[in-house]
PDB file of N, CA, C and O in Angstrom:
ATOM      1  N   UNK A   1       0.854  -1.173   0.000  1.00  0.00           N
ATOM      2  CA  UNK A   1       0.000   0.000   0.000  1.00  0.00           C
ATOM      3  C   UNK A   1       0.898   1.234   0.000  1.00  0.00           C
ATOM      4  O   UNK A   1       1.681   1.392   0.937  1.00  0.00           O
ATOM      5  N   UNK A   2       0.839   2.003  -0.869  1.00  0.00           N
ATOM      6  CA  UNK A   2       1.560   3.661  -0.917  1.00  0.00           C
ATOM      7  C   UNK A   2       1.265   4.546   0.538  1.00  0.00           C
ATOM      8  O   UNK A   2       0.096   4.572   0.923  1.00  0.00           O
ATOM      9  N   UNK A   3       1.788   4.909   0.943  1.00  0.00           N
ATOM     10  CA  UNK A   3       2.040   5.904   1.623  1.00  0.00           C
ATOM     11  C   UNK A   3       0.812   6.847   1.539  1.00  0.00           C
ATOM     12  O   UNK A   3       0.154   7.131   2.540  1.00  0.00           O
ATOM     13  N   UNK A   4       0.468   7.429   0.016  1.00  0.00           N
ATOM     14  CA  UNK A   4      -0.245   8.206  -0.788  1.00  0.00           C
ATOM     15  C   UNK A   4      -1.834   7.811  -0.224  1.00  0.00           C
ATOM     16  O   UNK A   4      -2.643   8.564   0.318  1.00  0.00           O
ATOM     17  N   UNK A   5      -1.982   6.232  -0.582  1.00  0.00           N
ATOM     18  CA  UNK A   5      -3.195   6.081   0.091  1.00  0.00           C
ATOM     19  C   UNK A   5      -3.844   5.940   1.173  1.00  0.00           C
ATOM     20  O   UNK A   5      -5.046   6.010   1.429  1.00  0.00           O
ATOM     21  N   UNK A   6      -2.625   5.661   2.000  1.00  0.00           N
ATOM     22  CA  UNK A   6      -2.910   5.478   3.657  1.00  0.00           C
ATOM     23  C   UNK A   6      -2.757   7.399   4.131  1.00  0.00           C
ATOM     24  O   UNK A   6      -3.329   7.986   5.051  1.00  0.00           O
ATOM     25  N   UNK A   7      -2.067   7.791   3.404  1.00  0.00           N
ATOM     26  CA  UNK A   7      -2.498   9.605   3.888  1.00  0.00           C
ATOM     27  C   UNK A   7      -3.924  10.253   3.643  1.00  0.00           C
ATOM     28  O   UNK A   7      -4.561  11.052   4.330  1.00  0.00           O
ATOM     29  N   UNK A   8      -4.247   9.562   2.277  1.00  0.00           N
ATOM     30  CA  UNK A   8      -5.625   9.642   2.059  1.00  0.00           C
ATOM     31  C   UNK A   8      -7.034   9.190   2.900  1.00  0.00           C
ATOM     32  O   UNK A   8      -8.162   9.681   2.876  1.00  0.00           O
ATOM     33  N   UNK A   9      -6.569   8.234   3.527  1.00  0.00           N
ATOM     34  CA  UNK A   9      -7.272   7.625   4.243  1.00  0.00           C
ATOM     35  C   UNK A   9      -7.455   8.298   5.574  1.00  0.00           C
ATOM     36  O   UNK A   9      -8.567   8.401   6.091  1.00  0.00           O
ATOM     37  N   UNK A  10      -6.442   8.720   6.079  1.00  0.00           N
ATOM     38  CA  UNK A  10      -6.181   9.345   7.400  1.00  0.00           C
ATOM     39  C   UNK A  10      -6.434  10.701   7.102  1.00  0.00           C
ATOM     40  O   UNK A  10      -6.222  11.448   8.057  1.00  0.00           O
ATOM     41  N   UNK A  11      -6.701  11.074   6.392  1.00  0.00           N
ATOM     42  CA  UNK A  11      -6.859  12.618   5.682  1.00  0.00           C
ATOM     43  C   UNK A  11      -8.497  13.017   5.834  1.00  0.00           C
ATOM     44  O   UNK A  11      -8.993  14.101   6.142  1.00  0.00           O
ATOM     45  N   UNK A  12      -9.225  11.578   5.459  1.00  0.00           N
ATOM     46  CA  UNK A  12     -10.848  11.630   5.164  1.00  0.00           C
ATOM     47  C   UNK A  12     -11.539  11.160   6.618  1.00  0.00           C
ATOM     48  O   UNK A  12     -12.632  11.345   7.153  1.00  0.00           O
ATOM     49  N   UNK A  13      -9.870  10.200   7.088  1.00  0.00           N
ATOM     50  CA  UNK A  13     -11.532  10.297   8.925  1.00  0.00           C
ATOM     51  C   UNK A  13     -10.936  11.384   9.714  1.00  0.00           C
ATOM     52  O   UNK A  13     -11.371  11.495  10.860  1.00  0.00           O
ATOM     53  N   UNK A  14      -9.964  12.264   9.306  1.00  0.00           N
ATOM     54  CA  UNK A  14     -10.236  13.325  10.702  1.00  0.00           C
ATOM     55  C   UNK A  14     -10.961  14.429   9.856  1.00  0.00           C
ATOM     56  O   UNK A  14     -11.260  15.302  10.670  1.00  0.00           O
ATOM     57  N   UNK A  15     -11.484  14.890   8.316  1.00  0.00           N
ATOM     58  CA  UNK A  15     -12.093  15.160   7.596  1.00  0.00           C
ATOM     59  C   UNK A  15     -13.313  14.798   8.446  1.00  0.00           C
ATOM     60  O   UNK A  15     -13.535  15.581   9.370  1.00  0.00           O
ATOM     61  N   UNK A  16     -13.999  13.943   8.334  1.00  0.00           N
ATOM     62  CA  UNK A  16     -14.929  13.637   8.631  1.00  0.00           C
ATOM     63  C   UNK A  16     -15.525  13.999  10.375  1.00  0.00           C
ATOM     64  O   UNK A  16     -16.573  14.554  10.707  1.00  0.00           O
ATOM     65  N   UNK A  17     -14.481  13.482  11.192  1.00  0.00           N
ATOM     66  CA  UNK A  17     -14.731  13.685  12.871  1.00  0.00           C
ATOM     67  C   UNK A  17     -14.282  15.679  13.146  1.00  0.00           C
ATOM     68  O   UNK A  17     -14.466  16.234  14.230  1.00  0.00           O
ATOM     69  N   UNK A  18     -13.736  16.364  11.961  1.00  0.00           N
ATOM     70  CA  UNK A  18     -14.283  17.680  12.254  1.00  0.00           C
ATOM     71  C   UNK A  18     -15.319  17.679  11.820  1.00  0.00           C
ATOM     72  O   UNK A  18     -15.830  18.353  12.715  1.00  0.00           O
ATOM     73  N   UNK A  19     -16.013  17.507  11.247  1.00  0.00           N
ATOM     74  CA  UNK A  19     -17.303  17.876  10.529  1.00  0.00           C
ATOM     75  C   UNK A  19     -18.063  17.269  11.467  1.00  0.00           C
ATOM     76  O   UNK A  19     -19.207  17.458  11.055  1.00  0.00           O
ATOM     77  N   UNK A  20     -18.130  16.681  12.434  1.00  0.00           N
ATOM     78  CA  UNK A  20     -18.760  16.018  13.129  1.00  0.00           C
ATOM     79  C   UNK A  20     -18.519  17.239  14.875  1.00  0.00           C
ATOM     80  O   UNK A  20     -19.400  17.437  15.711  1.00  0.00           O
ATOM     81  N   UNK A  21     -17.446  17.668  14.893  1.00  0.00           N
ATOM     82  CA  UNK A  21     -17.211  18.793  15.842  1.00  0.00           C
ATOM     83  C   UNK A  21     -17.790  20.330  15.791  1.00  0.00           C
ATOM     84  O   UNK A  21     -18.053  21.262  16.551  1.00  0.00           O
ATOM     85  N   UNK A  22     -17.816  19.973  14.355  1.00  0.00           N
ATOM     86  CA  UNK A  22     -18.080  21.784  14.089  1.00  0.00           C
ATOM     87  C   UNK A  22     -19.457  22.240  14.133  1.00  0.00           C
ATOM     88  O   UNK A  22     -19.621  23.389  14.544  1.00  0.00           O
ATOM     89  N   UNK A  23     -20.308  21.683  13.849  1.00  0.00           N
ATOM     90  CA  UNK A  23     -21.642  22.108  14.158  1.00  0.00           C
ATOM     91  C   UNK A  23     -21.797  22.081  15.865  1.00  0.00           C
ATOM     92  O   UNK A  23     -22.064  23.176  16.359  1.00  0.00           O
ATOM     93  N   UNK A  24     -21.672  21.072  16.689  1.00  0.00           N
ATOM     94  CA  UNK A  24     -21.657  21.702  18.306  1.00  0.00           C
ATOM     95  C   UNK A  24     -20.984  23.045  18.640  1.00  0.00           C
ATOM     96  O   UNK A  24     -21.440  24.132  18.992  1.00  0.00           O
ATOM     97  N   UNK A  25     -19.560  22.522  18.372  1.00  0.00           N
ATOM     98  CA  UNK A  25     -18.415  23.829  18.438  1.00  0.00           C
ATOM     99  C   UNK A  25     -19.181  25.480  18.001  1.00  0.00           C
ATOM    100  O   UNK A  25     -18.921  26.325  18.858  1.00  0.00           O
ATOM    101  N   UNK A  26     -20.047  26.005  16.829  1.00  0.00           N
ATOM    102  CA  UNK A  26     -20.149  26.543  16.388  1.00  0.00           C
ATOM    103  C   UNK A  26     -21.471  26.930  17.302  1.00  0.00           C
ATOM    104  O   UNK A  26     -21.490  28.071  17.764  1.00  0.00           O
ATOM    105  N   UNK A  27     -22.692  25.953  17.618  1.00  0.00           N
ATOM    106  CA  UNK A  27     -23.660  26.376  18.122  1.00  0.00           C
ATOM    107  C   UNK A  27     -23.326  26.974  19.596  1.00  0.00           C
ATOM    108  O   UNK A  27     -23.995  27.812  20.201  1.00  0.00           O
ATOM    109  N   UNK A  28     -21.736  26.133  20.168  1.00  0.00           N
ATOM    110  CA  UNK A  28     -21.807  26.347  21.603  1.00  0.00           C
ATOM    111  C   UNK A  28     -21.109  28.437  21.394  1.00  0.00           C
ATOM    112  O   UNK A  28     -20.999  29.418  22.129  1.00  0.00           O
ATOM    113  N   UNK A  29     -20.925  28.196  20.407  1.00  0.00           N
ATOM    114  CA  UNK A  29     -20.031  29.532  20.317  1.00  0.00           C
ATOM    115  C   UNK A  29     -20.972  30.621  20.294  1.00  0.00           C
ATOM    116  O   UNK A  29     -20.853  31.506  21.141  1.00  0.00           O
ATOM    117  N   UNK A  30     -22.035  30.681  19.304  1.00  0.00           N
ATOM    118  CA  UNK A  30     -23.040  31.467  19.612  1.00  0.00           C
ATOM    119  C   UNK A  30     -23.452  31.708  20.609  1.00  0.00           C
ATOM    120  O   UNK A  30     -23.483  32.902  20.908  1.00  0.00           O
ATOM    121  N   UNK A  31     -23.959  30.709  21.590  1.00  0.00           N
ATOM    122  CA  UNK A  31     -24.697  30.953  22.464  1.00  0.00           C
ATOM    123  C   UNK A  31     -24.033  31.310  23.931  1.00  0.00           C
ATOM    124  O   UNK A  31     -24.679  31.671  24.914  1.00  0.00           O
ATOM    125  N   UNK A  32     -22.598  31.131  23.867  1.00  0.00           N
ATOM    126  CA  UNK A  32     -22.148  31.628  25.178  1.00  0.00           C
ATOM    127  C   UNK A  32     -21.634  32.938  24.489  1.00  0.00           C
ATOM    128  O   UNK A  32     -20.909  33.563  25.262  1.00  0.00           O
ATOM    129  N   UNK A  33     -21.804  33.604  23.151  1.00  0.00           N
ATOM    130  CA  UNK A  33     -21.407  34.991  22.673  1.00  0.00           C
ATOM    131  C   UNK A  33     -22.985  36.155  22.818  1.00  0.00           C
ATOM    132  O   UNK A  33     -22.911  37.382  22.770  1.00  0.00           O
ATOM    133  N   UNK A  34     -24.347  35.324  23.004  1.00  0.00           N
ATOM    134  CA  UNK A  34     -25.499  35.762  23.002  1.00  0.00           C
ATOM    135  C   UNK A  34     -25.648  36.020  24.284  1.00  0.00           C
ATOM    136  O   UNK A  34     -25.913  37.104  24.804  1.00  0.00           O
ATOM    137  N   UNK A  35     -25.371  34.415  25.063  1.00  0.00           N
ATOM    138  CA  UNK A  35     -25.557  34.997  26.554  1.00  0.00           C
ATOM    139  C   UNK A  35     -24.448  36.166  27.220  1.00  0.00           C
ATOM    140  O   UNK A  35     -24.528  36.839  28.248  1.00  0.00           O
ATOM    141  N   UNK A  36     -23.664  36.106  26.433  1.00  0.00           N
ATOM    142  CA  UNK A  36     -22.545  36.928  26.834  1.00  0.00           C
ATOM    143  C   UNK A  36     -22.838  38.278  27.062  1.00  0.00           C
ATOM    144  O   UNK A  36     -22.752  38.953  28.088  1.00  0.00           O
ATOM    145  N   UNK A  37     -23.213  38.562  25.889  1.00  0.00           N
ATOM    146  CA  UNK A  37     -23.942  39.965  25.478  1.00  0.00           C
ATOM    147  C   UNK A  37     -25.364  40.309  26.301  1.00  0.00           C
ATOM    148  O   UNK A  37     -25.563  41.367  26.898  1.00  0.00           O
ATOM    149  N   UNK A  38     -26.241  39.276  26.216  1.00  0.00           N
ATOM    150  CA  UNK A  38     -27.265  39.484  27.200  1.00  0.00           C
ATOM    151  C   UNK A  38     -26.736  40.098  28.778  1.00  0.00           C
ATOM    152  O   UNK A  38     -27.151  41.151  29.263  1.00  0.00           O
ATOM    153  N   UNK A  39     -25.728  39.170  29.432  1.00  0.00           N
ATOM    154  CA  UNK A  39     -25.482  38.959  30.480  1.00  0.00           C
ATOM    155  C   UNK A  39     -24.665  40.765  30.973  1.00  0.00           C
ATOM    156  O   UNK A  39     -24.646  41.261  32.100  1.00  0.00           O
ATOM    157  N   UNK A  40     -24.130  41.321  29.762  1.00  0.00           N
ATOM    158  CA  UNK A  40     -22.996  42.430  29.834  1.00  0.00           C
ATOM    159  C   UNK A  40     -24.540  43.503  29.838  1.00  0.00           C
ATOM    160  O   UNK A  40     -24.463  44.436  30.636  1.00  0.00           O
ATOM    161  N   UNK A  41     -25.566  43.435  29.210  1.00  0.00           N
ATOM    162  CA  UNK A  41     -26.443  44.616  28.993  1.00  0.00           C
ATOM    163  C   UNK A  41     -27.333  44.954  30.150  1.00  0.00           C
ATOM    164  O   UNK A  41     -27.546  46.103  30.538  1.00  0.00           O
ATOM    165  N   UNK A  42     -28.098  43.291  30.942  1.00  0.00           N
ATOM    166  CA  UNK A  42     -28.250  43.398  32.316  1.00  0.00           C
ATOM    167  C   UNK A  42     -27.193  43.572  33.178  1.00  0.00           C
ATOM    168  O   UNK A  42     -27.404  44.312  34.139  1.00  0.00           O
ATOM    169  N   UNK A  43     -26.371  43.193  33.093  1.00  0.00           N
ATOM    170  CA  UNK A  43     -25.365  43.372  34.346  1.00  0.00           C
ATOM    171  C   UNK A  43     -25.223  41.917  35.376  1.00  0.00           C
ATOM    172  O   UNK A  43     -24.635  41.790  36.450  1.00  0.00           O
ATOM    173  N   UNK A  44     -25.945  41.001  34.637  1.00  0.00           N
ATOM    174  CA  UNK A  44     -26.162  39.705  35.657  1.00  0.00           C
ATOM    175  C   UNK A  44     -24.891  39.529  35.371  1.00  0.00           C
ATOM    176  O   UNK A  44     -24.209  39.848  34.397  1.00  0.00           O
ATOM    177  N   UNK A  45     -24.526  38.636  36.961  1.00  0.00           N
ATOM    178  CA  UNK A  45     -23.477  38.506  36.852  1.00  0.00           C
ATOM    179  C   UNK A  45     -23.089  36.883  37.352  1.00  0.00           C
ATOM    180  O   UNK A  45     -22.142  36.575  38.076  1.00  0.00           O
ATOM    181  N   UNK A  46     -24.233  35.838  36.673  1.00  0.00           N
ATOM    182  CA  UNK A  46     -24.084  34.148  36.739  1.00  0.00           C
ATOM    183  C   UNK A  46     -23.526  33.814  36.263  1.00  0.00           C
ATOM    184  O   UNK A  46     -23.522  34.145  35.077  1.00  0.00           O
ATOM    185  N   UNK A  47     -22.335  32.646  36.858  1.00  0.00           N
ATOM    186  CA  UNK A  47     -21.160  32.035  36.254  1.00  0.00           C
ATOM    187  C   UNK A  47     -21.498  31.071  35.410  1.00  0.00           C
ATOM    188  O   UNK A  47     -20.835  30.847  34.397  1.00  0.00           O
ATOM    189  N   UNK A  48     -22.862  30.211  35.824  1.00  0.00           N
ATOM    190  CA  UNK A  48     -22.979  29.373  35.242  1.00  0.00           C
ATOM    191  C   UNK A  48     -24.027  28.915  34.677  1.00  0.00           C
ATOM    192  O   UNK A  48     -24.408  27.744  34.694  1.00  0.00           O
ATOM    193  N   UNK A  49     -24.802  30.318  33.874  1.00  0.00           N
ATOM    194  CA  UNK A  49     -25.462  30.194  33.027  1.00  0.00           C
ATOM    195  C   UNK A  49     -25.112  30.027  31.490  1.00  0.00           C
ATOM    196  O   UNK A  49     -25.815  29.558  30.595  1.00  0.00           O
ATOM    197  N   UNK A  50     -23.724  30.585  31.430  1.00  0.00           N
ATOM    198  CA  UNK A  50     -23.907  30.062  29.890  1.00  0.00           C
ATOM    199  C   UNK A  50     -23.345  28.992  29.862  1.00  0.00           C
ATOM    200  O   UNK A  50     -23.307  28.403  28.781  1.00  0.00           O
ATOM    201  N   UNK A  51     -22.784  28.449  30.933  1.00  0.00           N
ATOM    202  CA  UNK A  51     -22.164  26.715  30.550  1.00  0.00           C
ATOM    203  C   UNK A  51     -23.190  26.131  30.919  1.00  0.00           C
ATOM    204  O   UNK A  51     -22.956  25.095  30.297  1.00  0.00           O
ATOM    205  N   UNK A  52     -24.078  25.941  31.383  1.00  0.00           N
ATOM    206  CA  UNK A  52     -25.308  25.400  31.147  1.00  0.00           C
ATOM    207  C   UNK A  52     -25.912  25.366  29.946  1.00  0.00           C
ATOM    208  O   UNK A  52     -26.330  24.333  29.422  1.00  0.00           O
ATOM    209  N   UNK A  53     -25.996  26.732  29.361  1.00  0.00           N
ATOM    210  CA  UNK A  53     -26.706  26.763  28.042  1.00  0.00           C
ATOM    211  C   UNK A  53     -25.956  26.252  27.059  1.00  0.00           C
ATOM    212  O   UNK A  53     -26.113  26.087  25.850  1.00  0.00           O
ATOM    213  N   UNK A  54     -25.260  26.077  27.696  1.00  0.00           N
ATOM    214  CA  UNK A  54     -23.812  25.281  26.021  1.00  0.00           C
ATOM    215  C   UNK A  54     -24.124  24.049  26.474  1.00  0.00           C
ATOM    216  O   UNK A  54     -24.447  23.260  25.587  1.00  0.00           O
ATOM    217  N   UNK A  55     -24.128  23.663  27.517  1.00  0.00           N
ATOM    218  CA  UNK A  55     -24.459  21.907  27.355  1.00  0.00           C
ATOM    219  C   UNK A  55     -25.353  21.466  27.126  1.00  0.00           C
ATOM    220  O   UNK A  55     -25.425  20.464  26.415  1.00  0.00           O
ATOM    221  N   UNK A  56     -26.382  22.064  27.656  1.00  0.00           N
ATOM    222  CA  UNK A  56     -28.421  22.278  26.906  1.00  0.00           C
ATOM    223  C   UNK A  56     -28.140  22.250  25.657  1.00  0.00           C
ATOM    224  O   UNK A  56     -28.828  21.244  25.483  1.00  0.00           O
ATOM    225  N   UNK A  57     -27.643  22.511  24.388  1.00  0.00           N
ATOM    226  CA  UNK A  57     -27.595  23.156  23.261  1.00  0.00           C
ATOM    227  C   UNK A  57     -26.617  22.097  22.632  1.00  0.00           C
ATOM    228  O   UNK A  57     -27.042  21.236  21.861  1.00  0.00           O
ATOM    229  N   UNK A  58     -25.413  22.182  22.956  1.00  0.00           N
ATOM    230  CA  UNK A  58     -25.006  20.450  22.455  1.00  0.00           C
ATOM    231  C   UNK A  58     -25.039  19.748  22.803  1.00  0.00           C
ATOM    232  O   UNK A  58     -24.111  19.047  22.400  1.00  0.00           O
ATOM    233  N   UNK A  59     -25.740  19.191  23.605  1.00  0.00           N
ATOM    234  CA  UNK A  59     -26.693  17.770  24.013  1.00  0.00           C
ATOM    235  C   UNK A  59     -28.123  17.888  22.774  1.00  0.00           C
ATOM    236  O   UNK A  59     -28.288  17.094  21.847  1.00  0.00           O
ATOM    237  N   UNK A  60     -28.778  18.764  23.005  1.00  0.00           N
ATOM    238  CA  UNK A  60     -30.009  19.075  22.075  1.00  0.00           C
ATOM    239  C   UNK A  60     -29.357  18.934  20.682  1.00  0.00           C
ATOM    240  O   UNK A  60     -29.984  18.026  20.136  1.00  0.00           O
ATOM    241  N   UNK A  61     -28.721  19.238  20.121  1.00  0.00           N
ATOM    242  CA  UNK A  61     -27.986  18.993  19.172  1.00  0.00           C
ATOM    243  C   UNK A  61     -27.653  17.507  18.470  1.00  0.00           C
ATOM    244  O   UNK A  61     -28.068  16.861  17.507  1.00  0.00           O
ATOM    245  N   UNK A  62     -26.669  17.356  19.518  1.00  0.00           N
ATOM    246  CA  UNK A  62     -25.964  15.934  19.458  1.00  0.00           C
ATOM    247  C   UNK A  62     -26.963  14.660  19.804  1.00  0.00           C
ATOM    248  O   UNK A  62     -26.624  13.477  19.847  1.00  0.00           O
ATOM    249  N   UNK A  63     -28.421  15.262  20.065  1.00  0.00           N
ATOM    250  CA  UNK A  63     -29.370  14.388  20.549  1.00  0.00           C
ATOM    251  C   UNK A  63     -30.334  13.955  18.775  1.00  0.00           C
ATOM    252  O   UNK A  63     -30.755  12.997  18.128  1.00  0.00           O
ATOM    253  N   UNK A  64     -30.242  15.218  18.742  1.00  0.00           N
ATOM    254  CA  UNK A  64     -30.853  15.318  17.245  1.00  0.00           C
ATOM    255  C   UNK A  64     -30.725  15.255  15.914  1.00  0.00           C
ATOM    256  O   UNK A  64     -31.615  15.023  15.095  1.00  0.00           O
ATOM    257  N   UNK A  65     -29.720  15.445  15.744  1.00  0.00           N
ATOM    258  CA  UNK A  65     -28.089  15.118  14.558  1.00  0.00           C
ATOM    259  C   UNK A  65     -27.396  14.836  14.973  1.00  0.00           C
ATOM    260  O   UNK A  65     -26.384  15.509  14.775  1.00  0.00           O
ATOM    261  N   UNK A  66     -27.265  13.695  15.857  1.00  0.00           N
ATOM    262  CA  UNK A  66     -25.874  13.192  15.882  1.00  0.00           C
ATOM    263  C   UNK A  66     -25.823  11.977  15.299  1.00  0.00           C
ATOM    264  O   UNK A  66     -24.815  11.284  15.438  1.00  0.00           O
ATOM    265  N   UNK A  67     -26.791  11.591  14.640  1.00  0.00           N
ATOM    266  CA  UNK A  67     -26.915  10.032  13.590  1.00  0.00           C
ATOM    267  C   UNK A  67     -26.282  10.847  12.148  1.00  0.00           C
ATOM    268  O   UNK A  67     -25.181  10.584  11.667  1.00  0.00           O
ATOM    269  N   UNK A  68     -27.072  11.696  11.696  1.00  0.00           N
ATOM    270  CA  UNK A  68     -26.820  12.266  10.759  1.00  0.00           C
ATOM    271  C   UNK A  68     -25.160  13.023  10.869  1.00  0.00           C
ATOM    272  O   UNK A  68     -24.326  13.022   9.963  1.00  0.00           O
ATOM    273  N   UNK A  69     -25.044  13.482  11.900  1.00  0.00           N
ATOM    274  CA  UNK A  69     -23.152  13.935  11.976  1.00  0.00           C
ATOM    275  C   UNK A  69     -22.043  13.034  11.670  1.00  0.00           C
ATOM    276  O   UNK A  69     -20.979  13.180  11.069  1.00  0.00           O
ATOM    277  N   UNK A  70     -22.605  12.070  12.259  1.00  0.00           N
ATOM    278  CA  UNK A  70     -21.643  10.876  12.554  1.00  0.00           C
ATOM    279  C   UNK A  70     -21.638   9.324  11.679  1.00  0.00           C
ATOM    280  O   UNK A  70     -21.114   8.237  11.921  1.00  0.00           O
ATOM    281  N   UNK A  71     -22.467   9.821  10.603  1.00  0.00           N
ATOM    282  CA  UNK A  71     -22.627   8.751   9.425  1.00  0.00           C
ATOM    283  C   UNK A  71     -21.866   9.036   8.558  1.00  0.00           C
ATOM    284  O   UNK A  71     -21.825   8.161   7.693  1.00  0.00           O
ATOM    285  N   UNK A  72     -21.398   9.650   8.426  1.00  0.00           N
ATOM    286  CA  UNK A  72     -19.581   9.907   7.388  1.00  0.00           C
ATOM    287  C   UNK A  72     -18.380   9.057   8.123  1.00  0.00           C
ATOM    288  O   UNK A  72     -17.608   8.164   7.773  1.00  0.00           O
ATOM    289  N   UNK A  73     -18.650   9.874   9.439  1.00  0.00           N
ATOM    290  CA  UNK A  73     -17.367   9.365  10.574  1.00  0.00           C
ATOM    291  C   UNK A  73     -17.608   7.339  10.452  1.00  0.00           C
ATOM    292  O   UNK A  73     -16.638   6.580  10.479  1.00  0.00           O
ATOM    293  N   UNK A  74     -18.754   6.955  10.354  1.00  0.00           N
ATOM    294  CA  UNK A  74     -18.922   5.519  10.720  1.00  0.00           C
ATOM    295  C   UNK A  74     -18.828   5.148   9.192  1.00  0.00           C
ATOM    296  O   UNK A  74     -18.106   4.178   8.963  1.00  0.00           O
ATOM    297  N   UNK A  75     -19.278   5.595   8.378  1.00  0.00           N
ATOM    298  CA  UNK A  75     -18.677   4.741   7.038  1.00  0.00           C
ATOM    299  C   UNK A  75     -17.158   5.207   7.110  1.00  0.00           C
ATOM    300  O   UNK A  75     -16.249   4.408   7.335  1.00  0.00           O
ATOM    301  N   UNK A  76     -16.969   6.497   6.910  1.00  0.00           N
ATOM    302  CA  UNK A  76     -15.337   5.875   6.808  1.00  0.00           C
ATOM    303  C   UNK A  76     -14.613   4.688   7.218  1.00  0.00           C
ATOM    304  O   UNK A  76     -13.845   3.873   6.707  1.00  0.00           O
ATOM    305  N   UNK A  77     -15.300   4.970   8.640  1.00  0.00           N
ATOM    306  CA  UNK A  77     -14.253   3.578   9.367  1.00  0.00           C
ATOM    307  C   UNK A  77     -14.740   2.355   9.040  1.00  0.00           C
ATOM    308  O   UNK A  77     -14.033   1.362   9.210  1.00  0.00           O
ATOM    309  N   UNK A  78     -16.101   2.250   8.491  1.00  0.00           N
ATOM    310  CA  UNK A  78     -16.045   0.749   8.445  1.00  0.00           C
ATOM    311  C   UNK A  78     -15.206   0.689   7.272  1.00  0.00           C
ATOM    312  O   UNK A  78     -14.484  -0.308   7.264  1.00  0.00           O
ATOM    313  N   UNK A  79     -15.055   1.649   6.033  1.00  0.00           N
ATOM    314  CA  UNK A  79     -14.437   0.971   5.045  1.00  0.00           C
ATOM    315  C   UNK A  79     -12.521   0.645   5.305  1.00  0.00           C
ATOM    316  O   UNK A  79     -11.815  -0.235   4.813  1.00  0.00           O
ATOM    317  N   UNK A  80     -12.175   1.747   6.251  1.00  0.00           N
ATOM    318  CA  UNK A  80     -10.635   1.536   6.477  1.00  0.00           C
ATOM    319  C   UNK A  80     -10.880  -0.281   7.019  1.00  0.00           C
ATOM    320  O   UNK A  80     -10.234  -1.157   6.444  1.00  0.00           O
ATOM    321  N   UNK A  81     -11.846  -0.628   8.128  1.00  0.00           N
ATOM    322  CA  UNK A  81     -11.694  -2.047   8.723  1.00  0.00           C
ATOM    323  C   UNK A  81     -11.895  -2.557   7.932  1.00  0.00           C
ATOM    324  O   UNK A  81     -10.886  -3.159   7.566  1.00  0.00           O
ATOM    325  N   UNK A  82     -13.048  -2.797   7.078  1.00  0.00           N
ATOM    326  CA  UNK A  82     -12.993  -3.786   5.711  1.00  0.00           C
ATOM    327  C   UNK A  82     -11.999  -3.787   4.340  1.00  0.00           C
ATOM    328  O   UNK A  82     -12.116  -4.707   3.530  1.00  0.00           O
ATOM    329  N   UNK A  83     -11.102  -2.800   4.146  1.00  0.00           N
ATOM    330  CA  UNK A  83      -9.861  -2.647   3.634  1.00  0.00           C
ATOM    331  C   UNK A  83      -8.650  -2.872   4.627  1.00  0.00           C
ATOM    332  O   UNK A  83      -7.584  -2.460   4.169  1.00  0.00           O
ATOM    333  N   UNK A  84      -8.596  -3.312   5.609  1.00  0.00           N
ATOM    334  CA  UNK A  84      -7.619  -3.137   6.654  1.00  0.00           C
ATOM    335  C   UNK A  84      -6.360  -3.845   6.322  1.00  0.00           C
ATOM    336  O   UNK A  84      -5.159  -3.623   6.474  1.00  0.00           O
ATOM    337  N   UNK A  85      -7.113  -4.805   5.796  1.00  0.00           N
ATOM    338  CA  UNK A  85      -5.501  -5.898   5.253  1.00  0.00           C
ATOM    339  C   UNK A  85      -4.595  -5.445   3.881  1.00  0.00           C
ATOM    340  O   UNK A  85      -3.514  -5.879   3.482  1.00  0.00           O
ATOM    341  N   UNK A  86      -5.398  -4.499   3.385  1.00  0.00           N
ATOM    342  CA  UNK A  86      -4.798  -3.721   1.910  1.00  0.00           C
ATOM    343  C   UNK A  86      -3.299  -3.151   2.322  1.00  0.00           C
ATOM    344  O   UNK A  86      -2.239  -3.335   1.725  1.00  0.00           O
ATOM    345  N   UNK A  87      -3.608  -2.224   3.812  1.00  0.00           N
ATOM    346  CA  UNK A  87      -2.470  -1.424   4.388  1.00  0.00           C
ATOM    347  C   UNK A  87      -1.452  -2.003   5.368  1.00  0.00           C
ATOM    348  O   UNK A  87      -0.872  -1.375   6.254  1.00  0.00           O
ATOM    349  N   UNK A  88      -1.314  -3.398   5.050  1.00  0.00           N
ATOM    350  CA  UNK A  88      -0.057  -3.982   5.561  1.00  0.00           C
ATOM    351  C   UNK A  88       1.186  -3.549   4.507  1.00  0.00           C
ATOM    352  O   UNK A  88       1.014  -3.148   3.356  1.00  0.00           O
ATOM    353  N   UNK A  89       2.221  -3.694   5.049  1.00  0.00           N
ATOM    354  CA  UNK A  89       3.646  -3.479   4.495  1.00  0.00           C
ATOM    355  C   UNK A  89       4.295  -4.346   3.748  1.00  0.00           C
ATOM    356  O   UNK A  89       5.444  -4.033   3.438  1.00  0.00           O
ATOM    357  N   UNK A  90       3.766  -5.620   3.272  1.00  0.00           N
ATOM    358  CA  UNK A  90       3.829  -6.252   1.894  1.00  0.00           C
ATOM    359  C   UNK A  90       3.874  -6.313   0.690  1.00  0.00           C
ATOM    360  O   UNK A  90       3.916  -7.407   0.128  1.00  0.00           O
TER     361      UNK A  90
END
């Protein structure tokens, strides 16, 4: 097996497991930048309301698309395991 294709390979599942990060990552970002702003205009001053609302929000998330996130991430890998013997050093 080339080098070429085993980079390829390793190229498409962390390809895949960001794409699987970035939609939480992105929602949690909003919402501790919303509560942020909320929190600066009242003046409240709770530590742990927006880490609450970030885990509310990617849990709700990851509850709801996370079949759909993570169905790239799971075919990839099944195909590296069902090719697995291709990438021995023979």
């Amino acid at each position: 097996m080339s080098p070429s294709t085993l980079t390829s390979a390793l190229y498409s599942v962390i390809e895949n497991a960001a794409l699987l990060v970035v939609v939480p990552l992105l929602a949690a970002t909003l919402i501790g930048f919303g509560i942020g702003l909320f929190q600066a205009a009242t003046q409240l001053q709770e530590q742990t309301l927006p880490q609450s609302m970030k885990m509310f929000v990617v849990s709700l998330i990851l509850i709801v698309f996370g079949g759909s996130l993570s169905a790239p991430l799971f075919a990839t890998t099944q195909s590296l395991f069902n090719t697995f013997y291709l990438y021995g050093g023979h």
